[in-house]
N, C-alpha and C positions, 0 to 999 in steps of 0.2 A: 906165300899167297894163300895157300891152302891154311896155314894155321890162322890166320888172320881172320878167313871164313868161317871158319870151325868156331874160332874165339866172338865173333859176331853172332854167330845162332846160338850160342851157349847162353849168350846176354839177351837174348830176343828171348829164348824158351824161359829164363828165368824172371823177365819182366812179362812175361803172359803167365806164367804161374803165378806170379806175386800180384797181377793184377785180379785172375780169378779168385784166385784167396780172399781178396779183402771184398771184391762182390759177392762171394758167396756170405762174406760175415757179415757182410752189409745187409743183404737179406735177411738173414739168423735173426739180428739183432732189432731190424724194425719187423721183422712177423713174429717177434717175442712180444715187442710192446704193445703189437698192435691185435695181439693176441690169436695172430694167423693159426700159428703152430699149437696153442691151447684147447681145447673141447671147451666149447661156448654154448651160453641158450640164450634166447633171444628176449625181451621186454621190452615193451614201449613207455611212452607218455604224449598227453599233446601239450603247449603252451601257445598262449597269443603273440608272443614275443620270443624269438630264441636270443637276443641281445649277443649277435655274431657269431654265435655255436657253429661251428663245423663239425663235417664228418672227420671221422680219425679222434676228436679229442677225448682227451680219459674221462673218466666215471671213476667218481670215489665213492666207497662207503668203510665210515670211521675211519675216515683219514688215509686210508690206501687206496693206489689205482686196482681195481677191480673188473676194467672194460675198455670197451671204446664206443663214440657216435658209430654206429653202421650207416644209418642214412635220416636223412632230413626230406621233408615235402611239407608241400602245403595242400591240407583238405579243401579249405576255403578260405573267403575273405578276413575270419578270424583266426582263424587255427594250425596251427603248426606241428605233423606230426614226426616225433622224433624216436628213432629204433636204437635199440641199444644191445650189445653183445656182452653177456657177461659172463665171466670164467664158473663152470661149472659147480667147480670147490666152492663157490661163494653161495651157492643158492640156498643151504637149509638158513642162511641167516638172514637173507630177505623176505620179508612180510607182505601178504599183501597190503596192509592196512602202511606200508612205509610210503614215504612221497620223494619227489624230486626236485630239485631246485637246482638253478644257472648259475655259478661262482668264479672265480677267475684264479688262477695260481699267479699268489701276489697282487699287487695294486697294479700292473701294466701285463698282464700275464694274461696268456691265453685264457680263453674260455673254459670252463669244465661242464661236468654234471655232477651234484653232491644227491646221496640217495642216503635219505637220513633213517636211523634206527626206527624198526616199528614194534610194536608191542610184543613181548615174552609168549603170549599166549595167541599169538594171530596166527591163520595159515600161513603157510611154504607159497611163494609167488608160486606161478606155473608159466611153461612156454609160451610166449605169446602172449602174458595176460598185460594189461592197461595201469600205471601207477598213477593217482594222483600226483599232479604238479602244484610248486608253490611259483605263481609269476615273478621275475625277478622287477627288481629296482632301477629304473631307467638311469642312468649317470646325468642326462640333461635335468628329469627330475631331482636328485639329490644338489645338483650345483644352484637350480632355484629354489629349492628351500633352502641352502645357506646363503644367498643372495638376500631374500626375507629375513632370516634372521638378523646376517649382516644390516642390512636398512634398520631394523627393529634398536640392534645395538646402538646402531649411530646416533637415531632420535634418543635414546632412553642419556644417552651418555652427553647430547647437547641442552636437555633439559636438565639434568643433574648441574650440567655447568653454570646454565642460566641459573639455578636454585642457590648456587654456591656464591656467583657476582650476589645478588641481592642481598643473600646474609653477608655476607663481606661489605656490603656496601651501607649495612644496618636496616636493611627494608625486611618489613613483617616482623612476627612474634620471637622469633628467635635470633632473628639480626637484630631487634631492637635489644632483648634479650644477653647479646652478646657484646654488641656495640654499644650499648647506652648504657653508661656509671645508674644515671638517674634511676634507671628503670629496674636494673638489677639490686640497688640498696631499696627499691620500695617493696620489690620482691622479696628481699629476705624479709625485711620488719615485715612485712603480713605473715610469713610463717612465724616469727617470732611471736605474732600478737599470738597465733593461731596455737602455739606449743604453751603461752601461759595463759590462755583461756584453758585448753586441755587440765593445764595442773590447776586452776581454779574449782573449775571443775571435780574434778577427783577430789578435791580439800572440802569443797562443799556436800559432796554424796557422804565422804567418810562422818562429817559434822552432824550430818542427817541420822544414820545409823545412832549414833548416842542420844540423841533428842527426844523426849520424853513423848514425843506426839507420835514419831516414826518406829522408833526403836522396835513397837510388837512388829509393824509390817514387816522389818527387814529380818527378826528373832524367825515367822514362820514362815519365810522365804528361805532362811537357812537350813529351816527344818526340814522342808520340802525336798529342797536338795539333798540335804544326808540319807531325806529318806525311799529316794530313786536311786541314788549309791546305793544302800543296803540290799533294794530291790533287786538291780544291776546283778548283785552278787551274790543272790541267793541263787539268779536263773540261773550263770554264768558254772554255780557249783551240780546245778541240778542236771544240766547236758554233760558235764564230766562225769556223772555218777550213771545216766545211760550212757 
């Protein structure tokens, strides 16, 4: 009886040690994240909109968690103001001139805070001071602007169709174009007519040029020409020589 006792408290003390244990890492590990156990300083921002921000969620800057929400209030009917804790280590690289913006880890993912790069040559934030906020992007807004679009596509893509039955059906300039023998043989002969008028043409300027009437006009239009070429190449040599 006694060993049976003894062998029950041995298993009680050892399930109360193993239960402290994992309470106490359980603590370690969310007052690491939540940067309990770090030296912190404090910053704000306000926005009109926290688009479901909680207290506790991180703060990144360039990519890494850097903080957490301390707390959240409202000033008034617009404004939203939001305190932020952030690991000491991180402070010569925040600026005041950096801003804040509402982001989400992942497409279904908690809410964040992203605190984006600010200028090389800006002050060192200070405790307590104020960051510009970028308002975030409402998800009901984004889903009605692809709604609009979506509607835009569907007309753009039923009048394409309507445009396609008519030429297919030989209606207007290009369904007739397409569809109609008649219309496409009157269409080439007119450029035909049009390609030997062209070389009538040409046959008649060169016939001109030998013609005892024309010949000087065309003799000092030649000359003219060679003699803006020469021009051409005298400036062309005189800017190489400065």
């Amino acid at each position: 009886m006694e060993t049976h006792t003894h062998g029950y408290k041995i298993r009680l003390g050892l399930f109360v040690a193993g239960g402290l244990t994992i309470f106490i890492l359980s603590i370690f590990i969310i007052g690491k994240q939540k940067n309990v156990f770090n030296p912190v300083f404090r910053i704000s921002t306000t926005f009109n909109n926290v688009s479901g921000l909680q207290i506790g969620n991180n703060i990144r800057f360039s990519g890494i968690n850097v903080g957490t929400v301390d707390n959240i209030s409202i000033i008034n009917d617009s404004m939203v103001k939001v305190d932020m804790l952030i690991k000491k280590e991180i402070k010569p690289f925040i600026k005041s001139d950096c801003e804040v913006a509402i982001g989400s880890e992942g497409i279904i993912g908690d809410r964040l805070l992203i605190i984006t790069q600010g200028s090389a040559d800006g002050s060192i934030v200070k405790e307590g001071q104020y960051l510009t906020s970028n308002e975030p992007v409402e998800t009901d807004a984004i889903m009605a602007s692809v709604q609009i679009t979506a509607g835009n596509v569907e007309i753009i893509t039923r009048e394409l169709a309507e445009i396609m039955v008519k030429i297919n059906g030989g209606k207007g300039t290009i369904g007739r174009l397409i569809q109609d023998s008649t219309f496409a043989e009157n269409f080439n002969q007119t450029m035909d007519n049009l390609k030997k008028s062209s070389k009538g043409l040409n046959e008649n300027m060169e016939a001109a040029k030998h013609n005892i009437f024309f010949k000087g006009y065309f003799n000092k239009k030649a000359k003219m020409a060679e003699q803006k070429k020469k021009d051409a190449e005298k400036k062309n040599s005189r800017s190489k020589n400065k």
